[in-house]
PADRENVEX-379979 format. One record per residue: x, y, z of N, C-alpha, C, O in turn; residue number from 1. Coordinates in steps of 0.05 Angstrom, whole numbers, plus 5000, padded with zeros to 4 digits. Example, Ala and Ser with C-alpha at 12.3 -4.5 7.8 and 13.67 -1.06 7.14 Angstrom:
// PADRENVEX-379979
ATOM    nX    nY    nZ   caX   caY   caZ    cX    cY    cZ    oX    oY    oZ    k
ATOM  5264  4886  5156  5246  4910  5156  5264  4934  5156  5285  4934  5169    1
ATOM  5257  4955  5142  5273  4979  5143  5258  5001  5157  5268  5023  5161    2
//
This chain:
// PADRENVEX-379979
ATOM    nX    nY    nZ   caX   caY   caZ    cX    cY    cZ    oX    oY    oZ    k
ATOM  5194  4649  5154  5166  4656  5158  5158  4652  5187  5166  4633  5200    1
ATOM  5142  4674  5198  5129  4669  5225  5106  4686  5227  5102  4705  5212    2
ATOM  5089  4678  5247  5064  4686  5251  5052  4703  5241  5031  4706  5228    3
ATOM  5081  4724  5253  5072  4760  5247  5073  4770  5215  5059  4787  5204    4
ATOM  5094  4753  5205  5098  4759  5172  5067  4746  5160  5049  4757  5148    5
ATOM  5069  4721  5167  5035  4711  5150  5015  4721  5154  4997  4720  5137    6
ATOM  5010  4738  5189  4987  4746  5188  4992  4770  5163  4978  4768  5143    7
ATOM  5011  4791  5164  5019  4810  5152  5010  4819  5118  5001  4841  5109    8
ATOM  5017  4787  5104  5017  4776  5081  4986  4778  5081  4974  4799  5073    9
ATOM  4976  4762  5087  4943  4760  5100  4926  4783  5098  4911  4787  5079   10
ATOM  4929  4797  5114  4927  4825  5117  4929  4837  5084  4911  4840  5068   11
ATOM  4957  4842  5080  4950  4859  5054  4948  4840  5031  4959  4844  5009   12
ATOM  4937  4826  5034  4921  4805  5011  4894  4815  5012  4880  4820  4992   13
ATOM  4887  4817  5045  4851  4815  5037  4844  4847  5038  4821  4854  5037   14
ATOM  4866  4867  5041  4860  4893  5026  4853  4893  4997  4834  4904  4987   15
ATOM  4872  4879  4986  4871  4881  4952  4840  4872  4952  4823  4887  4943   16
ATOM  4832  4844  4962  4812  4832  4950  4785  4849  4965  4763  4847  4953   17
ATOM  4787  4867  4990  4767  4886  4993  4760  4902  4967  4738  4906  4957   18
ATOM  4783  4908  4961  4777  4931  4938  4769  4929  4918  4752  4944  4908   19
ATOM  4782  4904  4904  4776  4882  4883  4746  4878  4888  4731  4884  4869   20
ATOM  4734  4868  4908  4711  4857  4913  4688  4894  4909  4672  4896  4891   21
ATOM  4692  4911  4923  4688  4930  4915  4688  4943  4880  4669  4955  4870   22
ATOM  4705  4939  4873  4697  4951  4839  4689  4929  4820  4684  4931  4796   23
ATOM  4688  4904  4835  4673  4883  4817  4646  4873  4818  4632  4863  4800   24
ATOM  4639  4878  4845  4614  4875  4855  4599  4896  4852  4583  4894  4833   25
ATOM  4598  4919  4867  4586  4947  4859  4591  4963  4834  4581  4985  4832   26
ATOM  4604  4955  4819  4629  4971  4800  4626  4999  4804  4615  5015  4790   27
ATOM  4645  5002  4833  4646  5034  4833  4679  5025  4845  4692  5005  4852   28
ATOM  4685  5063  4843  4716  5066  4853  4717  5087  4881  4734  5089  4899   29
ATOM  4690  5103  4875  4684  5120  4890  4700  5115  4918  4701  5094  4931   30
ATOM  4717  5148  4925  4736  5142  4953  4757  5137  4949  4776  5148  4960   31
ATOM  4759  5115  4927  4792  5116  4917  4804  5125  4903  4796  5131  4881   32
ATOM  4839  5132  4917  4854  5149  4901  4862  5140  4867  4879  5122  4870   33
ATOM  4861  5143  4853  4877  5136  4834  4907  5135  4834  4923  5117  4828   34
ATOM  4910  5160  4843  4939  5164  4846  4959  5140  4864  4980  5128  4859   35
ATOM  4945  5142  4882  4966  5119  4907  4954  5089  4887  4970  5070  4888   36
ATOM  4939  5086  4877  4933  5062  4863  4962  5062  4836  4975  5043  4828   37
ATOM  4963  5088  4829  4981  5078  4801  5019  5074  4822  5039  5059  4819   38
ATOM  5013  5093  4838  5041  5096  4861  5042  5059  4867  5063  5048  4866   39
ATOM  5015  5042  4874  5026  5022  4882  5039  5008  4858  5061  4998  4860   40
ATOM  5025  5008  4837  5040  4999  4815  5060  4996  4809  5070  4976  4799   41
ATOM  5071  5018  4815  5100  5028  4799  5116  5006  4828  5132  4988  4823   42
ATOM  5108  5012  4854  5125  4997  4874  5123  4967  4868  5142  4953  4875   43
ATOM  5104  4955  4857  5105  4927  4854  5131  4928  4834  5154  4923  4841   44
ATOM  5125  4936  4810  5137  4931  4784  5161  4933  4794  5178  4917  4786   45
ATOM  5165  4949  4808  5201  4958  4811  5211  4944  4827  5235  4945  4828   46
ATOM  5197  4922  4848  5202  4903  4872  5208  4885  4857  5230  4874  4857   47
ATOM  5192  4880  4845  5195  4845  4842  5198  4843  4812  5182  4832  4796   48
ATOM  5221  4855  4806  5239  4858  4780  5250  4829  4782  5254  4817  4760   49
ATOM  5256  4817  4803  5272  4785  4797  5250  4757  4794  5254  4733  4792   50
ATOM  5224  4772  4794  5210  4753  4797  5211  4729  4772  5201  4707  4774   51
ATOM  5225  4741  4747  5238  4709  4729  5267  4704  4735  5280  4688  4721   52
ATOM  5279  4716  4757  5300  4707  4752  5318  4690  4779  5338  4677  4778   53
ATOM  5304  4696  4800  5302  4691  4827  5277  4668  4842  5259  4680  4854   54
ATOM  5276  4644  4841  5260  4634  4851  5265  4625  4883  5286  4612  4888   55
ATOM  5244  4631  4907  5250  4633  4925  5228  4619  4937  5233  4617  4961   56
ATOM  5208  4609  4933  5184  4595  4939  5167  4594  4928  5161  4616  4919   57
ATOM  5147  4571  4921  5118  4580  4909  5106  4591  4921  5097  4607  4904   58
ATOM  5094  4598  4944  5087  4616  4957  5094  4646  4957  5077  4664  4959   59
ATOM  5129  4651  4953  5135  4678  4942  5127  4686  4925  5116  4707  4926   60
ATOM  5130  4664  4893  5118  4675  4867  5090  4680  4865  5086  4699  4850   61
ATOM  5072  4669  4874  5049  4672  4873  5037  4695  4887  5015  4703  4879   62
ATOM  5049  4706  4908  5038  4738  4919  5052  4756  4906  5041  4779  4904   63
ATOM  5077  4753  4895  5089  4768  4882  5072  4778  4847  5077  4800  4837   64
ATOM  5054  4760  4835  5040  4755  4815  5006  4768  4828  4990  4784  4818   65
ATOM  5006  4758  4846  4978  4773  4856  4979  4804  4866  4959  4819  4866   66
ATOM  5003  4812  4872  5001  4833  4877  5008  4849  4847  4997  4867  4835   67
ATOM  5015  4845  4847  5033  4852  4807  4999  4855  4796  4986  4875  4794   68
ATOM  4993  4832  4791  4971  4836  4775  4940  4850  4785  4924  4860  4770   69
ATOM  4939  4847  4808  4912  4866  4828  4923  4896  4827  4907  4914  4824   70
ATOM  4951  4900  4831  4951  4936  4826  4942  4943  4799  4922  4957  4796   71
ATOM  4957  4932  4776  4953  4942  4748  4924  4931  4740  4915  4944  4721   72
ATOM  4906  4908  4751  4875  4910  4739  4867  4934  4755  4863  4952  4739   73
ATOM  4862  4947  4788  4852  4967  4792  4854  4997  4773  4837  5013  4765   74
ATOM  4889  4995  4768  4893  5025  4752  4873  5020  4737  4853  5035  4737   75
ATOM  4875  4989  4715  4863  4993  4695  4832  5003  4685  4825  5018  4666   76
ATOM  4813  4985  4713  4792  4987  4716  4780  5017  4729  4758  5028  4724   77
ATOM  4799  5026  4742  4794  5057  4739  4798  5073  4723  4785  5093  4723   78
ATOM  4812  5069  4707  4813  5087  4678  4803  5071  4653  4810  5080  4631   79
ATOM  4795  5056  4654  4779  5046  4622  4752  5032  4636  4737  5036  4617   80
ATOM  4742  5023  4648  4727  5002  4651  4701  5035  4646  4699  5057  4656   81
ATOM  4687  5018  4622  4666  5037  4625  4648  5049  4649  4644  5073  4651   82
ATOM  4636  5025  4670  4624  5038  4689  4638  5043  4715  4628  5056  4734   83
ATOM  4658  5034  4716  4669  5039  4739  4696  5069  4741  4702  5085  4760   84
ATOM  4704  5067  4721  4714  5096  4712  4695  5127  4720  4704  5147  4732   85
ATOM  4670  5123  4709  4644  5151  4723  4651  5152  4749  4658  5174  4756   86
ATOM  4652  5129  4773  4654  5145  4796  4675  5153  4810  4673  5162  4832   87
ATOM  4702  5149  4794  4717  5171  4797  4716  5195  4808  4706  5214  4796   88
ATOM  4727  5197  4835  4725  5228  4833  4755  5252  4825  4771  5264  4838   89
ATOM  4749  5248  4799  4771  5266  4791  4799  5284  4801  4823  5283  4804   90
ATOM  4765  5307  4803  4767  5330  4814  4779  5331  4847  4795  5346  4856   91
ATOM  4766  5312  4859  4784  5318  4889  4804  5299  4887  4817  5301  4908   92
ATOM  4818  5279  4870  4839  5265  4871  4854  5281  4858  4853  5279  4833   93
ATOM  4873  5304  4870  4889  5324  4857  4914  5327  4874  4928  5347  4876   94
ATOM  4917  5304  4884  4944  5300  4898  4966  5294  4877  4965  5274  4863   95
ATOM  4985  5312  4877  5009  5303  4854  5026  5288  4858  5049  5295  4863   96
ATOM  5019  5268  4857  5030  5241  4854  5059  5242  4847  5074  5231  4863   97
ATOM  5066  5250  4833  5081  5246  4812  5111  5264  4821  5134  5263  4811   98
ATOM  5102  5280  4845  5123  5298  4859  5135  5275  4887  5155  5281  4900   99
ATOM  5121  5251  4892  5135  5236  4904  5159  5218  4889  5180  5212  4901  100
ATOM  5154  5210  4861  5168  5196  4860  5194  5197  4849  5211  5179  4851  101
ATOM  5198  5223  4836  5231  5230  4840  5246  5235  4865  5269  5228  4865  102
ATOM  5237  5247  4889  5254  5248  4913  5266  5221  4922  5290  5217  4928  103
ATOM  5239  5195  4921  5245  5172  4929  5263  5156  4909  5274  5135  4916  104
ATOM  5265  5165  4883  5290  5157  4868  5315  5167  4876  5333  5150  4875  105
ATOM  5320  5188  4884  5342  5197  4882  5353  5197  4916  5373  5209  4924  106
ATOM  5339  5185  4929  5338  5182  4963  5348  5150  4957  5366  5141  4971  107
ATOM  5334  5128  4931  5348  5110  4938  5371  5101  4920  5378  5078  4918  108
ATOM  5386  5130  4901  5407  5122  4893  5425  5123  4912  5445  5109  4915  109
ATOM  5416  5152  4933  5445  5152  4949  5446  5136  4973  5465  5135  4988  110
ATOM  5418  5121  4976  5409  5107  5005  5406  5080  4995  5385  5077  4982  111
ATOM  5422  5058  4997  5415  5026  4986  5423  5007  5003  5434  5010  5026  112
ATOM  5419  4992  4995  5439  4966  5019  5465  4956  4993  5487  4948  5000  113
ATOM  5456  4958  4967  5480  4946  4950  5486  4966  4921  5468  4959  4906  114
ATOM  5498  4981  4912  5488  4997  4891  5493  4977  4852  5509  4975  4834  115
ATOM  5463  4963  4861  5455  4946  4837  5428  4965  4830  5416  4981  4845  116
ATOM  5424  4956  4799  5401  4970  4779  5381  4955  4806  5367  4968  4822  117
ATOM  5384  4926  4806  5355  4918  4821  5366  4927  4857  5349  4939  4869  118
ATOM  5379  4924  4865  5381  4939  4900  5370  4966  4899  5359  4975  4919  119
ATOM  5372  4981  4877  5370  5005  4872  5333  5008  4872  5317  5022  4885  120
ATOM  5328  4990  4854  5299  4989  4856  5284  4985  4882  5265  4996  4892  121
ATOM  5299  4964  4890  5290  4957  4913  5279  4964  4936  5263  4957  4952  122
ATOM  5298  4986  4930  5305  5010  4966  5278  5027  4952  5258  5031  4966  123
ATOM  5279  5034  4929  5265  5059  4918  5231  5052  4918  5213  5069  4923  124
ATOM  5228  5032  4914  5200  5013  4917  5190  5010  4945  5167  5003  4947  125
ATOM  5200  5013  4962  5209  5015  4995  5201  5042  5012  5186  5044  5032  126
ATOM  5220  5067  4993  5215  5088  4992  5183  5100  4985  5166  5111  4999  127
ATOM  5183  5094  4961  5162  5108  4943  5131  5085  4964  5107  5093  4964  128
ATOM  5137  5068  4973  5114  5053  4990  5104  5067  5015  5082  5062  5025  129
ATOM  5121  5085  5026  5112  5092  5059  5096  5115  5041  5075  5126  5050  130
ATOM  5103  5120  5025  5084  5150  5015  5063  5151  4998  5050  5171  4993  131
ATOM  5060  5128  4988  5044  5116  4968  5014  5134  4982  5000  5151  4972  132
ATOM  5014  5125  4997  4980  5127  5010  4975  5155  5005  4955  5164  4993  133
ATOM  4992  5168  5015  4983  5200  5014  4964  5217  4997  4955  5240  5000  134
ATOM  4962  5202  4980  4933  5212  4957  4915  5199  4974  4904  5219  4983  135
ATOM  4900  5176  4986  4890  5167  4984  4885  5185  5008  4871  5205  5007  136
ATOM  4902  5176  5034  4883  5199  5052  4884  5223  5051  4874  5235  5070  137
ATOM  4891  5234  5037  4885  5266  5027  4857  5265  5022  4840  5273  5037  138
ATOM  4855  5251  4996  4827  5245  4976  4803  5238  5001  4779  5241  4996  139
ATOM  4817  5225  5035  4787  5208  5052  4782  5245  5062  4761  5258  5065  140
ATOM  4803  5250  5063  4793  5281  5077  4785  5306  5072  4782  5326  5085  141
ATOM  4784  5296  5041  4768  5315  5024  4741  5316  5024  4725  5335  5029  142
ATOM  4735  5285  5018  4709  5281  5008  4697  5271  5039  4673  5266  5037  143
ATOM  4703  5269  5056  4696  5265  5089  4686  5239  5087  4699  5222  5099  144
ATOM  4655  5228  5067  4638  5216  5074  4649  5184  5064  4657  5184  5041  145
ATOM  4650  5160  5078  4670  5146  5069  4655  5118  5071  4655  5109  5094  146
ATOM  4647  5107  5059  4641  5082  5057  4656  5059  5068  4680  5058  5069  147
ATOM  4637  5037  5079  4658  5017  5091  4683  4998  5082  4701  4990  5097  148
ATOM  4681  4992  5059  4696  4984  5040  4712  5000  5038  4735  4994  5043  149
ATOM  4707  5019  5033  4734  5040  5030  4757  5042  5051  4782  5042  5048  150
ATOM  4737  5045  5079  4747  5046  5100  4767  5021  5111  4789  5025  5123  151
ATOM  4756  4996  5106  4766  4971  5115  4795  4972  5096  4818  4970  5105  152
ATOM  4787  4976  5065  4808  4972  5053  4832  4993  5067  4853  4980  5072  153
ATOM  4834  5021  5074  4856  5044  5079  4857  5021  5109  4881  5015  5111  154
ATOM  4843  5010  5130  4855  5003  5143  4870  4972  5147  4883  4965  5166  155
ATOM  4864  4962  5131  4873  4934  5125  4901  4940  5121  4919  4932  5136  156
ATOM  4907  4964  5090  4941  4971  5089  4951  4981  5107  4975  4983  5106  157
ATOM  4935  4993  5133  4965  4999  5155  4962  4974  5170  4986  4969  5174  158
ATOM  4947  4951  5184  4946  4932  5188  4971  4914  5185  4981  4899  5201  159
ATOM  4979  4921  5153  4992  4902  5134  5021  4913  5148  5038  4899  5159  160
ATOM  5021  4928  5146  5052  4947  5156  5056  4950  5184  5079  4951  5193  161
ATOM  5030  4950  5200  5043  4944  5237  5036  4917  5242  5026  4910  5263  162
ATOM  5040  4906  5227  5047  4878  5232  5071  4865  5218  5086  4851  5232  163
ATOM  5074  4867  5198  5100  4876  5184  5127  4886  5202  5150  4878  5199  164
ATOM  5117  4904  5221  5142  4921  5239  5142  4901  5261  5164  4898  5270  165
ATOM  5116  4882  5277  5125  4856  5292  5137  4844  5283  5149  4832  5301  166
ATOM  5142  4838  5265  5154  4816  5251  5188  4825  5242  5206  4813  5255  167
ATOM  5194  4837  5230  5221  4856  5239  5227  4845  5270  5243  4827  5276  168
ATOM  5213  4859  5287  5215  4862  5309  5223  4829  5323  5241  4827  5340  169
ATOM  5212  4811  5316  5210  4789  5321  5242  4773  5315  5260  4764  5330  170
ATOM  5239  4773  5289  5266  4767  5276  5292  4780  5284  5313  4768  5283  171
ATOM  5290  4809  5295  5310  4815  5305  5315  4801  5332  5339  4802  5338  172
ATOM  5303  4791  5347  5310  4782  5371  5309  4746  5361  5308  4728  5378  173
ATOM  5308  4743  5335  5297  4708  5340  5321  4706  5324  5332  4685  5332  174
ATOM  5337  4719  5303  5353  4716  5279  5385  4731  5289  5391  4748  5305  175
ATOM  5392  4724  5280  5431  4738  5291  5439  4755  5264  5437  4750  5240  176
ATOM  5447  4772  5276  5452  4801  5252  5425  4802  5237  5429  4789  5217  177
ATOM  5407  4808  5238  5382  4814  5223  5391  4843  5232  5391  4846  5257  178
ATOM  5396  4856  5221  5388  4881  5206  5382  4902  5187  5399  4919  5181  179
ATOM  5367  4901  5179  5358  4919  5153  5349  4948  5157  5324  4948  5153  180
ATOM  5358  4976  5163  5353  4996  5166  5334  5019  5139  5327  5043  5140  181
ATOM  5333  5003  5122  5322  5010  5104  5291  5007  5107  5275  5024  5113  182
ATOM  5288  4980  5102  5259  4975  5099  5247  4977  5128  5223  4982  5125  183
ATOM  5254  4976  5156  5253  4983  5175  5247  5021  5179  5225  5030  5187  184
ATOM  5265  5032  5174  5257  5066  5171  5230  5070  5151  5210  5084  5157  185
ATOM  5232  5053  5127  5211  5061  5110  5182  5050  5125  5163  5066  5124  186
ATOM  5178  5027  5137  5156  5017  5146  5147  5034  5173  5124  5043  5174  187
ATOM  5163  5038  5189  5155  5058  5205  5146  5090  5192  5127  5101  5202  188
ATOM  5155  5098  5177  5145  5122  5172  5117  5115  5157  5099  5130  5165  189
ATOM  5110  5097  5140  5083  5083  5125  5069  5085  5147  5050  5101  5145  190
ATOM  5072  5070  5173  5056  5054  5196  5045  5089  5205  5021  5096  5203  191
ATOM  5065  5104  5214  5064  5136  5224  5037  5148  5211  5018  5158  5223  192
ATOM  5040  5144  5183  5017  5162  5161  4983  5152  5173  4963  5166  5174  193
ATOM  4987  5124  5179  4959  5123  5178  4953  5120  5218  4934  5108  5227  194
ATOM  4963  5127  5227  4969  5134  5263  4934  5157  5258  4912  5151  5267  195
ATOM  4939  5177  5243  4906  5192  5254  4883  5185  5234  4864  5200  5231  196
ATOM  4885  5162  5221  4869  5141  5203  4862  5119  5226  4839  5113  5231  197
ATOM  4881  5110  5236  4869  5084  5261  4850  5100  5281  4831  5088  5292  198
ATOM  4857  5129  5286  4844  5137  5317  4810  5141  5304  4789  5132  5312  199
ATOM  4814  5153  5285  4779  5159  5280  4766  5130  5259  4743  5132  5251  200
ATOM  4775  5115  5254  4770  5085  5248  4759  5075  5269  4736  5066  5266  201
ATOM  4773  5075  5296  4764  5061  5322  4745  5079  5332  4722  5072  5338  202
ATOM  4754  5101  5335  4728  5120  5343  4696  5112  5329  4672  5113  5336  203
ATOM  4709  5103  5308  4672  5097  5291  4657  5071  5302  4634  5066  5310  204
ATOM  4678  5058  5298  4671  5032  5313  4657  5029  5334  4637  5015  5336  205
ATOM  4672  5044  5354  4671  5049  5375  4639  5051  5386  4625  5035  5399  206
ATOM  4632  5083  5374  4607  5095  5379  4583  5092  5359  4561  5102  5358  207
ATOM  4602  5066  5338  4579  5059  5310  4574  5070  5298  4554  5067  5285  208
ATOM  4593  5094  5294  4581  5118  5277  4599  5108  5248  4618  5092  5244  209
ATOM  4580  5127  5229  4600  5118  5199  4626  5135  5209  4628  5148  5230  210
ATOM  4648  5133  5185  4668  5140  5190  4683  5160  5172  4692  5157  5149  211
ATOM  4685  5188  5192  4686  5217  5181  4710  5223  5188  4715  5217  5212  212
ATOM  4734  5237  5170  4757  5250  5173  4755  5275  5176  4740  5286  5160  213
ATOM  4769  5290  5195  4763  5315  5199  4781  5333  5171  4803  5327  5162  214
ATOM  4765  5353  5163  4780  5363  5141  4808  5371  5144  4820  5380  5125  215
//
């Protein structure tokens, strides 16, 4: 553990609980993808497959359980919760999801660090994560008009990931043979996606204006 990993942790903790705090407080969903919401799902579930069988810290198990259980209440609360289900926006969440996550299976049967059922997952959870978002900012540059919550949460998760890549970065010069080319390629290409999400984020800030994606 070091700085860059806890802030990291940190970081995509208080995304979840933006969002969380968002459909529990306002009970709306409005802005958010569904899709990259059920995409994160599936990446928890498939990550942290050892989570009964592997104990590595209380501190591991317990983000491993928070994150597990904050993806699957959002799906849920977006698709059943009576009032928060209406603001859905359906119709512009029409990103096909579902065409990412066979390539990133079959990218991490032939791409692994060990060829086990769980390494296998591993890589593929890894995979299917740098792309996850791609509904979501599709869906910000559809609908343009973006609320702050919305906003903080899309930038909290690249936050989570270029800080994430310090920390790599860190360990490679602090640790002997640290190399992992896997989750390293995958986090950089994640960090890449939201590169024209940070410039007009700061731009808003910047000039105080709300915060508009160009179509």
């Amino acid at each position: 553990m070091n700085i860059f990993r806890l802030a990291g942790d940190m970081t995509h903790l208080a995304s979840v609980l933006v969002l969380l705090l968002k459909i529990h407080t306002i009970k709306s969903c409005a802005g958010i993808s569904l899709k990259t919401q059920e995409l994160y799902a599936v990446v928890f579930a498939t990550r942290y497959l050892d989570i009964l069988t592997d104990y590595i810290s209380l501190y591991n198990t317990v983000m491993k359980l928070v994150f597990l259980g904050s993806s699957f209440s959002i799906v849920w609360y977006m698709r059943h919760h009576k009032i928060v289900r209406r603001s859905y926006d359906k119709d512009q969440d029409t990103f096909r999801h579902y065409f990412l996550v066979l390539p990133c299976l079959v990218l991490a049967l032939l791409i692994n660090e060990k060829f086990t059922f769980k390494e296998v997952m591993w890589s593929f959870s890894l995979y299917l994560e740098a792309v996850a978002i791609l509904p979501q900012l599709v869906l910000l540059q559809r609908t343009r008009n973006i609320d702050n919550l919305t906003g903080q949460y899309v930038f909290l998760l690249g936050a989570y990931r270029t800080l994430y890549i310090l920390n790599w970065i860190y360990r490679y010069f602090t640790e002997p043979h640290y190399v992992h080319w896997i989750p390293w390629i995958s986090g950089l290409v994640q960090t890449l996606l939201y590169a024209d999400f940070f410039y007009y984020y700061f731009q808003s800030l910047k000039n105080n204006q709300k915060l508009h994606l160009p179509a």
